[in-house]
C-alpha positions as CSV (number, residue, x, y, z in Angstrom):
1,X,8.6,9.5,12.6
2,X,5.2,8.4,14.4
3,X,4.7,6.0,16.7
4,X,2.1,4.2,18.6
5,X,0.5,5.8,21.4
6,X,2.9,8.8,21.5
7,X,6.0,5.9,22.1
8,X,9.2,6.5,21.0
9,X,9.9,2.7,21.3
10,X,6.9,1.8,19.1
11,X,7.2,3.0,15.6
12,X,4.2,3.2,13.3
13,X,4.6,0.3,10.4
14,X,1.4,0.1,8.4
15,X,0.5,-2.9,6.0
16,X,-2.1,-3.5,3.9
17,X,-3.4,-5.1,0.6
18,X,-5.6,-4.1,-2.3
19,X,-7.4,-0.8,-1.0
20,X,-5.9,-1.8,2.3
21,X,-2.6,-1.0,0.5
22,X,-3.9,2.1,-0.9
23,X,-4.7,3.2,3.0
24,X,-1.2,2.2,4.3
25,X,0.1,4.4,1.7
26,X,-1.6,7.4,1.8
27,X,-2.0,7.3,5.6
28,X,1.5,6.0,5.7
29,X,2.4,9.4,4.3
30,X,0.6,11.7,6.4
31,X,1.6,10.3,9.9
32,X,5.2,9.6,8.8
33,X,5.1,5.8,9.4
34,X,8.6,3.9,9.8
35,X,7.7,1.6,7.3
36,X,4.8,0.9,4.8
37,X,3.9,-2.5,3.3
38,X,1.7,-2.4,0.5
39,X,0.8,-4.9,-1.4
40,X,-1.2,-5.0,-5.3
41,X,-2.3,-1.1,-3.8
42,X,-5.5,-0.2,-5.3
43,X,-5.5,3.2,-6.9
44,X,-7.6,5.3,-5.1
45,X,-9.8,6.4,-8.4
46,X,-10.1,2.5,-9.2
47,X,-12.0,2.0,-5.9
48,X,-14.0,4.5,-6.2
49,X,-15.4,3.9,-9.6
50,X,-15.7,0.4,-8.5
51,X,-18.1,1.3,-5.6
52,X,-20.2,3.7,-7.9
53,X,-20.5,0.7,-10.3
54,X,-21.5,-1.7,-7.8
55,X,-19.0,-4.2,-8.8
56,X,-17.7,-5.1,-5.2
57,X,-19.7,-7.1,-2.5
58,X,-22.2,-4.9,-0.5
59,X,-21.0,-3.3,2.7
60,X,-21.9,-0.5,4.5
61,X,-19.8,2.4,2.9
62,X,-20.3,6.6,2.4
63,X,-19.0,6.6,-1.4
64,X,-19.1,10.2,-1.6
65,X,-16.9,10.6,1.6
66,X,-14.4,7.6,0.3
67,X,-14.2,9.8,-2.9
68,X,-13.1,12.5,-1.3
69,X,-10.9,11.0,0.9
70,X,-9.4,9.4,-2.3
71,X,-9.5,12.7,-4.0
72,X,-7.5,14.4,-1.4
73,X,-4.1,12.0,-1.5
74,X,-1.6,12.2,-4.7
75,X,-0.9,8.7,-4.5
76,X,2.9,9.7,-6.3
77,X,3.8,11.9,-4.0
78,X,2.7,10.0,-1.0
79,X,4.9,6.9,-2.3
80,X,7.8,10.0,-3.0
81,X,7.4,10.9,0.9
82,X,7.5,7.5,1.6
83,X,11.0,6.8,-0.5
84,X,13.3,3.9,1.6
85,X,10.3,3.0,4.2
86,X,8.0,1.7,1.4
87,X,7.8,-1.6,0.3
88,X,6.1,-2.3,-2.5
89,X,4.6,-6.3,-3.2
90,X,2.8,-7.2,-6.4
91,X,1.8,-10.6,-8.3
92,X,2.5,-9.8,-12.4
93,X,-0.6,-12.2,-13.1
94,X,-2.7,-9.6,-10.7
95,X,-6.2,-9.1,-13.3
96,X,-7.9,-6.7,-10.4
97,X,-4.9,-4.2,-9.5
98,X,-2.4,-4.3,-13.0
99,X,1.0,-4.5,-11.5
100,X,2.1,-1.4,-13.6
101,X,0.1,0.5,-10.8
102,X,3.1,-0.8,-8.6
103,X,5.4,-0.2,-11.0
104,X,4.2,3.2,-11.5
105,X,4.8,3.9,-7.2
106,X,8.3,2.3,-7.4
107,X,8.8,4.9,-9.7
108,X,7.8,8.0,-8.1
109,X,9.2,6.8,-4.8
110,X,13.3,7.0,-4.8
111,X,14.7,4.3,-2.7
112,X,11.5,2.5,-2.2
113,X,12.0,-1.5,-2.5
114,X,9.5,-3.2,-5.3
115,X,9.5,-7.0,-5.5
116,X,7.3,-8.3,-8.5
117,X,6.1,-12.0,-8.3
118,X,5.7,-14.0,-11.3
119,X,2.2,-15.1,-12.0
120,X,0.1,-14.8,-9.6
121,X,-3.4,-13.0,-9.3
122,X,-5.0,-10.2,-7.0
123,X,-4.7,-12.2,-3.2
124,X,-1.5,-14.6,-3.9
125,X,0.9,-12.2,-2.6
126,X,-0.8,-11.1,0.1
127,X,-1.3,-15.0,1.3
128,X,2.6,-15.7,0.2
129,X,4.6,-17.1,3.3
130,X,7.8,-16.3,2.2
131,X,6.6,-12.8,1.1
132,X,4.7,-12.2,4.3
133,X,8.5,-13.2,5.6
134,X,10.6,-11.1,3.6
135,X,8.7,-8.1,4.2
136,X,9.2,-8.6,8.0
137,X,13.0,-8.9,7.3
138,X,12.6,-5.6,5.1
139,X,10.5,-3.8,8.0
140,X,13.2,-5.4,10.8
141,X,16.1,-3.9,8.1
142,X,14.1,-0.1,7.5
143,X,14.1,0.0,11.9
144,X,17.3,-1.0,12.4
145,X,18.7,2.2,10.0
């Protein structure tokens, strides 16, 4: 299991949204983090295309190095490596990152946790309290095993 700074007393728990979610998971993978939190994960591909289209506001970004970063995680199998220390948040009204994306993770990963919120759109669950809330409880729960 990783941990901060070489500390055994600070494990590694990564959280993100969107394509933030994307990067928990697929760097959540590779450094064998205690826990990951992601929530409406972009697929990798979807971002990418997104980028070459121009349909996201302008920032500074390397496409061609995002796409290969993108094109060198199976974003199955990192949720399948991830099993019981991923936790998977998703609104079902989400119209930028379709919840079966989610759906599709919770899947591949055995023992993963997958909590699907009624309605919704792309940045409710990510601003939900009492999501924000239960996922601490879920990370406190995944340390304490």
């Amino acid at each position: 299991m990783a941990t901060i700074a070489g500390d055994p007393s600070v494990p590694l728990v990564l959280r993100g949204s969107s394509m933030g979610g994307w990067m928990a998971l697929a760097a959540g993978a590779q450094l064998e983090a205690a826990a990951v939190v992601a929530i409406c994960p972009a697929p990798g591909a979807d971002f990418v295309r997104s980028l070459r289209a121009g349909e996201l506001p302008e920032f500074a970004v390397d496409v061609d190095a995002v796409a290969r970063l993108v094109a060198g995680v199976a974003e199955q199998r990192a949720a399948a490596q991830l099993g019981t220390r991923l936790l998977l948040l998703h609104a079902s009204g989400d119209d930028t990152v379709p919840v079966e994306a989610s759906r599709e993770l919770h899947a591949a990963a055995p023992g993963s946790r997958f909590v699907e919120v009624p309605g919704g759109h792309h940045r409710s669950a990510q601003h939900d309290g009492d999501l924000q809330a239960f996922a601490l409880r879920w990370v406190d729960g995944v340390l304490a095993d």
